[in-house]
N, C-alpha and C positions, 0 to 999 in steps of 0.2 A: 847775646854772644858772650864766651867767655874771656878775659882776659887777664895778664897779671897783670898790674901797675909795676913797668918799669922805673919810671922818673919821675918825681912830681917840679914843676919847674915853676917859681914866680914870671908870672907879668912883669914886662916892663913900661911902667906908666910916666918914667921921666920924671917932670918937676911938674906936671899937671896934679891936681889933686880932682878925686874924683867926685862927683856930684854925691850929695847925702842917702840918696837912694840907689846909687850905683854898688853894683855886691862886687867885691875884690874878686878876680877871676886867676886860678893859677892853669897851667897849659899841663895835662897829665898825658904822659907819655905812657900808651896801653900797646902791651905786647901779645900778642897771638897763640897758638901753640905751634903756630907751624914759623913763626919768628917774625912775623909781619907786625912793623909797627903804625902806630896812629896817633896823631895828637889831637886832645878834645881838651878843648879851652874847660874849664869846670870851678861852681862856685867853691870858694876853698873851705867856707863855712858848711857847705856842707860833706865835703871830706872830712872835715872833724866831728860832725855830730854821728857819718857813718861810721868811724874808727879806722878809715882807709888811710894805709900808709905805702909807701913803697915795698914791696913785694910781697903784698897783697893779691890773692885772684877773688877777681871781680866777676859780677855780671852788667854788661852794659844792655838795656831794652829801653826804647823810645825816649834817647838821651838821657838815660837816668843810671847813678853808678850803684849797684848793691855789692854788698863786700857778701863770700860766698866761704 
């Protein structure tokens, strides 16, 4: 399905630090065309190696983001 990245929002993880294998996850606010929105927790590393930014349209299939 398509969407644009409206927001991309940090996690709040507090004063916990996260375990060595844990992937930093930021929460992406994905917007619709008909204006419906969603939020999908996503690893942030991989928004950077896709080049996804905020107002970006995306393709989201079987949890996974492709910038389109």
């Amino acid at each position: 399905m398509k969407y644009k990245i409206f927001r991309i929002e940090e996690q709040m993880y507090g004063c916990e630090e996260l375990p060595a294998d844990q992937l930093i996850l930021v929460d992406v606010v994905l917007e619709s065309a008909d204006g419906t929105r969603r939020v999908l927790p996503y690893p942030d590393e991989a928004l950077r190696r896709g080049g996804m930014e905020e107002g970006d349209s995306v393709d989201l299939t079987d949890g996974i983001l492709r910038k389109v």
